[in-house]
C-alpha positions as CSV (number, residue, x, y, z in Angstrom):
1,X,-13.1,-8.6,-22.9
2,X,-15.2,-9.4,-20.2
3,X,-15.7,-7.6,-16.7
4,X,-14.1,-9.0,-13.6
5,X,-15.0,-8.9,-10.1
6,X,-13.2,-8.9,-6.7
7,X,-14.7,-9.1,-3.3
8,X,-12.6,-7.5,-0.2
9,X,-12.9,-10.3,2.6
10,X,-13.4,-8.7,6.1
11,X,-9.9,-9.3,6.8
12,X,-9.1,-6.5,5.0
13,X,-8.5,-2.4,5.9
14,X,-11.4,-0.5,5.5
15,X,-9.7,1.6,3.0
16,X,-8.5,-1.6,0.8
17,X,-10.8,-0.6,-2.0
18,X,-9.0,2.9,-2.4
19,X,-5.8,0.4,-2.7
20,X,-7.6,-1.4,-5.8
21,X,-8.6,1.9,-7.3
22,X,-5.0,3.3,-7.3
23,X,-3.5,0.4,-8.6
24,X,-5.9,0.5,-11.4
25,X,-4.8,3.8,-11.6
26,X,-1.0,3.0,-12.5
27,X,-2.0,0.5,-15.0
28,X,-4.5,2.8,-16.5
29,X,-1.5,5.7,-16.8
30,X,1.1,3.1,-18.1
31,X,-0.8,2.4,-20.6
32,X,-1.6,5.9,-22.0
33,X,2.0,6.4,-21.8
34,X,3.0,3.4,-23.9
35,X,0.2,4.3,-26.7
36,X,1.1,8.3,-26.6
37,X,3.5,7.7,-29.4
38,X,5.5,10.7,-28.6
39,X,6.6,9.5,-24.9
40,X,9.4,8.3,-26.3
41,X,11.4,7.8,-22.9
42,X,8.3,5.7,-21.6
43,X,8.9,3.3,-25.0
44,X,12.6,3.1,-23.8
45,X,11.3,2.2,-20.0
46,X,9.3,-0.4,-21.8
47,X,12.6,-1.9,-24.1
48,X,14.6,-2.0,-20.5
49,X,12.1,-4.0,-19.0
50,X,10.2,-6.1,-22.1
51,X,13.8,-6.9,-23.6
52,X,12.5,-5.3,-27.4
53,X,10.6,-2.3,-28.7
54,X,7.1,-1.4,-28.6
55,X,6.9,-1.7,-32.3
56,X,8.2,-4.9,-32.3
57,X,5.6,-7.3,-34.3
58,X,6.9,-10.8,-34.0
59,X,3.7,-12.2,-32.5
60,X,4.6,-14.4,-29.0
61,X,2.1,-17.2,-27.4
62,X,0.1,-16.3,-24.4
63,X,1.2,-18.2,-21.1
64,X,1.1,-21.6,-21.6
65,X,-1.1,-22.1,-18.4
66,X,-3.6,-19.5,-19.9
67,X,-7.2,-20.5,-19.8
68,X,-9.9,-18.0,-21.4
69,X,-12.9,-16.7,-19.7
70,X,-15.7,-19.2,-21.5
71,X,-17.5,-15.8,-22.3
72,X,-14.6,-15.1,-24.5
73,X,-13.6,-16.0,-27.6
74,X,-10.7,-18.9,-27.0
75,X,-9.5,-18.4,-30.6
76,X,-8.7,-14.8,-30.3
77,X,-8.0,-14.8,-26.9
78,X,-4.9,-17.6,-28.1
79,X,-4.2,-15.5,-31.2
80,X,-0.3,-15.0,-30.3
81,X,0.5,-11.3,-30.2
82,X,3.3,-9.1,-30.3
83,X,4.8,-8.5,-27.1
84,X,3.4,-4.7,-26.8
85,X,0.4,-6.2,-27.7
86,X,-0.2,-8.4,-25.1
87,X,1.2,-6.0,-22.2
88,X,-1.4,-3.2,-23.7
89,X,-4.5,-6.3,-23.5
90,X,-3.6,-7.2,-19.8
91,X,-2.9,-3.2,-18.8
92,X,-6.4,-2.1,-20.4
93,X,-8.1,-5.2,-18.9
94,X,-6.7,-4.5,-15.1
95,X,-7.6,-0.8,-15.5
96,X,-10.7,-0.9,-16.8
97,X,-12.8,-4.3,-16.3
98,X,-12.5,-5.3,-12.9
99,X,-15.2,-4.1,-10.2
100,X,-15.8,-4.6,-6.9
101,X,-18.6,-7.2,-5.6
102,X,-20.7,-8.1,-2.2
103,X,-21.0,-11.6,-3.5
104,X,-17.5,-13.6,-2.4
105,X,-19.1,-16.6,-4.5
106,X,-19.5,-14.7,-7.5
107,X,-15.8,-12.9,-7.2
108,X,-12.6,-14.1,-10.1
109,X,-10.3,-12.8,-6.9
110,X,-11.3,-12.9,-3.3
111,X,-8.9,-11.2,-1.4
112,X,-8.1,-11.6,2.5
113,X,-5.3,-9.8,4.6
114,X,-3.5,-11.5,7.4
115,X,-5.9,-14.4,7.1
116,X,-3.3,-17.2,6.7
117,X,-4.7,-19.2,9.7
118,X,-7.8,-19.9,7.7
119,X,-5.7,-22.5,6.0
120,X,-6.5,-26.3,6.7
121,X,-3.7,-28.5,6.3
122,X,-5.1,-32.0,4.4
123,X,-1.6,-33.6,3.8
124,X,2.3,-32.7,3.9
125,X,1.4,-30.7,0.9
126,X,-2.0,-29.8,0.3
127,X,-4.0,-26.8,2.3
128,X,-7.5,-26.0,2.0
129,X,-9.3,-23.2,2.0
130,X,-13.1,-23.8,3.6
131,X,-14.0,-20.6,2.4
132,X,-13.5,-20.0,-1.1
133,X,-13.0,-23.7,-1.7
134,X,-9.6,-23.7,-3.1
135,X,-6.6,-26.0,-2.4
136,X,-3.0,-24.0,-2.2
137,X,-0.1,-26.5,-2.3
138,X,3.4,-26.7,-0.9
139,X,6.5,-28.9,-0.6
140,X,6.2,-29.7,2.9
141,X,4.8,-28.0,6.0
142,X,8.1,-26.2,6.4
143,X,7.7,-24.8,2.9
144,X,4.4,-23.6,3.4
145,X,5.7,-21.9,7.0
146,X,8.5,-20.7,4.4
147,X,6.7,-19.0,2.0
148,X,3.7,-17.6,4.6
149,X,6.2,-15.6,6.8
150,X,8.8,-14.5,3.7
151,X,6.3,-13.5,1.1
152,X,4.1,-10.2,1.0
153,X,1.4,-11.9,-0.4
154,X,0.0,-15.2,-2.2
155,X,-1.7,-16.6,-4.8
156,X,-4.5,-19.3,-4.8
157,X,-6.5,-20.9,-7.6
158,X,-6.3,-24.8,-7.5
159,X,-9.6,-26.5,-7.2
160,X,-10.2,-29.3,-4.8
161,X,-11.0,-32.1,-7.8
162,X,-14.3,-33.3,-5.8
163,X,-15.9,-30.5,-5.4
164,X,-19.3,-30.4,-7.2
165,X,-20.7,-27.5,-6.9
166,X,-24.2,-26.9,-7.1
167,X,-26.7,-23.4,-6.7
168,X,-26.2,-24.0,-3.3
169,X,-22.6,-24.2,-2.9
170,X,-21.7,-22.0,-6.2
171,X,-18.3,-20.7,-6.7
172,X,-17.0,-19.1,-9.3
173,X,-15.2,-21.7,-11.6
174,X,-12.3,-19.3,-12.7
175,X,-11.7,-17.9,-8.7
176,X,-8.3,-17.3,-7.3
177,X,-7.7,-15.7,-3.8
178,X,-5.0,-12.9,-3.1
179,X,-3.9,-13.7,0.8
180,X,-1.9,-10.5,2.1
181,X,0.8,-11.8,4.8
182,X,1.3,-10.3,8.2
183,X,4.5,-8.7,6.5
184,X,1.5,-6.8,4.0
185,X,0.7,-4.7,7.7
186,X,4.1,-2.8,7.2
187,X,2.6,-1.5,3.5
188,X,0.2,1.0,4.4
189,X,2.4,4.1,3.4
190,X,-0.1,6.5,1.4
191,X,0.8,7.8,-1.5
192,X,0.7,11.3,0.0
193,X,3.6,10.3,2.4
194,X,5.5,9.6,-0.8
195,X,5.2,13.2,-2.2
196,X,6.6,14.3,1.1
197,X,9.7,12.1,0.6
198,X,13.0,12.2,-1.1
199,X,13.0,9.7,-3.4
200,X,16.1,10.7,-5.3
201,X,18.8,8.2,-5.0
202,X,16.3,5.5,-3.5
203,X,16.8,1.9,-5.3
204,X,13.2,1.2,-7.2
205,X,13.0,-2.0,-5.0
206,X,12.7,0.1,-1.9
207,X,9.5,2.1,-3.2
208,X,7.9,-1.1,-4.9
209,X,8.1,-3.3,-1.8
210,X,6.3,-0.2,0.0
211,X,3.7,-0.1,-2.0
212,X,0.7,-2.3,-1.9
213,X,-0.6,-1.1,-5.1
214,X,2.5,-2.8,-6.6
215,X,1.7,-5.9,-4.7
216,X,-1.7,-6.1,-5.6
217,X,-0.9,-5.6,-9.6
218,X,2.2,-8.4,-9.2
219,X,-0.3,-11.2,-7.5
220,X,-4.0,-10.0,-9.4
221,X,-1.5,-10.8,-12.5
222,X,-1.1,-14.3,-11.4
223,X,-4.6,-15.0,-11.4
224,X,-7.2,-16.9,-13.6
225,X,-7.6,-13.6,-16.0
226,X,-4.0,-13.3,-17.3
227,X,-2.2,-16.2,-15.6
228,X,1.2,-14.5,-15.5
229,X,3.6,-16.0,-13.9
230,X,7.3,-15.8,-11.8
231,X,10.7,-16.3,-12.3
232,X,12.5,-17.0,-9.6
233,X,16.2,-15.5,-10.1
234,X,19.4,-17.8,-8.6
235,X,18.2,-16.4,-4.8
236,X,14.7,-17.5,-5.7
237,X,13.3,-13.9,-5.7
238,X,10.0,-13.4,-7.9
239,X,10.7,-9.5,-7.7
240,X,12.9,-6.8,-8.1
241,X,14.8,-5.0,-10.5
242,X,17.6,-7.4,-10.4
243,X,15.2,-10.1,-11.6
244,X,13.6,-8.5,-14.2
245,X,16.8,-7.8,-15.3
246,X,17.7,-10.8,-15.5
247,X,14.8,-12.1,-17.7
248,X,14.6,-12.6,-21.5
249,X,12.4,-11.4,-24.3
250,X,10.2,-14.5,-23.9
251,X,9.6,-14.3,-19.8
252,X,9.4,-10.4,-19.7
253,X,6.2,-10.4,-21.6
254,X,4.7,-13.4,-19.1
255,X,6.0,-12.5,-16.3
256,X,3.7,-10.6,-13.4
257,X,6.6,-8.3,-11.8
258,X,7.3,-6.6,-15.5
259,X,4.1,-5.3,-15.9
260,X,3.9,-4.6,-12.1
261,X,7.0,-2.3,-12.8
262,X,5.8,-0.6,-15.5
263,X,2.6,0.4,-13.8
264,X,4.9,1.8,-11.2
265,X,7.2,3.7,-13.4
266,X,4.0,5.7,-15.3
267,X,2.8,6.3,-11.0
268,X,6.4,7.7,-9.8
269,X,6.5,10.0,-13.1
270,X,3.1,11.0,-11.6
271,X,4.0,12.3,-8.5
272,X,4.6,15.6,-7.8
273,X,7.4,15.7,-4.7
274,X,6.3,18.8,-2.5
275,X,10.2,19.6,-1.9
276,X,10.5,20.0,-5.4
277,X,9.9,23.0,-7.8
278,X,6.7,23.0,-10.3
279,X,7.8,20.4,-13.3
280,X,10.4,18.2,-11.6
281,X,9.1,14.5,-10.8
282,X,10.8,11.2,-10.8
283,X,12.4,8.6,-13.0
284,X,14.3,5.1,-13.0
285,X,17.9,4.9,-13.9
286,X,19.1,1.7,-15.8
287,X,20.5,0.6,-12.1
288,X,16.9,0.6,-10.8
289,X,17.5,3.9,-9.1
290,X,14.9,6.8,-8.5
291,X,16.2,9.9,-10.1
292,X,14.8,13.5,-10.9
293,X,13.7,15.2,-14.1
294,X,12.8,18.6,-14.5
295,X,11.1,18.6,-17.5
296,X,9.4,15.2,-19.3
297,X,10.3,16.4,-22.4
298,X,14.0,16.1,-21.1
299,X,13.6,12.7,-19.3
300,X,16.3,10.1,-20.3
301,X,16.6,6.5,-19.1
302,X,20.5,7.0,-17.8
């Protein structure tokens, strides 16, 4: 694998990078859970949301839209995998190979916050970036109104056709941008505010759409590196516990919001509630609901 770079526009809150960090942080602990082959609750976390074990070894393609870094091997990188397989590659690659940069032109993922306006508008369904030189498209005006002021966040990686770069106007040829919505201003709840809370009872969907971290794993998913993708459910939501519900074998496994929720389960098992005694944490139930342990060794997905 190869290491990856993101560059914080100065759109961003100062403390963005400490967001990055944590998220890594999640995907880091999910997967040391799902290799620690006596976390046998985490492996049945993983069957609820992958739809088959981790020992499963039928090997599954990569997304179909999946283009490998040209410093990678394309052969391997296409090898199809066994589903734990692939959700280990893109958990160890998000944790451990992505850095931060100064140089926006030499970023994989620039990422902007509240920065919509930036957006050009070149025809009823093309809108251009004119600073990271990328084209995001929509159905209509409308749509892109739509999806600006009912999504959390976006994804951008099309590139304008005639574009040719040169050392003057480089870009990075695999680049996406991550453009946090004004609705991203209400997720700045830190993570020590969550110890202080009650989670017990509180519906998984609640805590993930508080939490940027989640966000950022969903939409960095999306990007160039892993090219995960959504599923819109029958009310067109790309997230959620109902969704991935919803989802078979062969979506779970390319789809952005599973592995997003599984970083998010290893982080709530993680944090240690202040109003609780020593040993007691959280869990999700099989209706998406936060619950309590008191002891790992006793957690059971109810």
């Amino acid at each position: 694998m190869v290491k990856h770079y993101y560059y914080l526009d100065g759109s961003c809150p100062e403390n963005f990078d400490v967001v990055f960090k944590r998220a890594q942080v999640f995907a880091a602990r999910a997967l040391e859970r799902l290799n620690d082959l006596e976390d046998v609750e985490f492996a049945h976390f993983f069957e609820l949301i992958f739809k088959t074990t981790t020992t499963d070894v039928q090997p599954m393609m990569r997304s179909p839209n999946f283009e490998p870094s040209p410093d990678l091997d394309r052969e391997i990188e296409l090898r199809p995998r066994p589903v734990a397989a692939h959700v280990r590659r893109d958990l160890y690659d998000l944790a451990n190979n992505w850095n931060r940069t100064n140089s926006r032109a030499h970023a994989q993922v620039r990422i902007h916050f509240a920065d919509i306006d930036r957006y050009q508008q070149q025809t009823e369904q093309m809108y251009f970036d004119p600073i990271n030189f990328l084209i995001f498209f929509a159905d209509s005006k409308a749509d892109f109104d739509r999806l600006v002021n009912n999504s959390t966040a976006l994804i951008t990686h099309e590139r304008p056709v005639e574009l040719r770069l040169t050392p003057d106007n480089y870009q990075h040829p695999q680049r996406s941008v991550v453009d946090f919505t004004q609705m991203a201003k209400n997720l700045q709840i830190s993570w020590e505010e969550w110890e202080a809370q009650d989670l017990a009872g509180v519906h998984i969907n609640e805590v993930a759409g508080d939490l940027i971290e989640i966000t950022l794993i969903h939409e960095i998913l999306h990007c160039n590196a892993y090219r995960l993708a959504d599923f819109p459910d029958e009310n067109d939501a790309t997230c959620g516990w109902s969704m991935l519900m919803g989802l078979t074998k062969e979506q779970s496994y390319l789809c952005a919001e599973s592995i997003a929720m599984l970083s998010l389960a290893a982080g709530l098992a993680d944090l240690k509630p202040v109003h609780l005694p020593e040993g007691h944490g959280y869990t999700i139930s099989r209706q998406g609901e936060v619950t309590v342990y008191s002891d790992l060794s006793e957690w059971t997905v109810v």
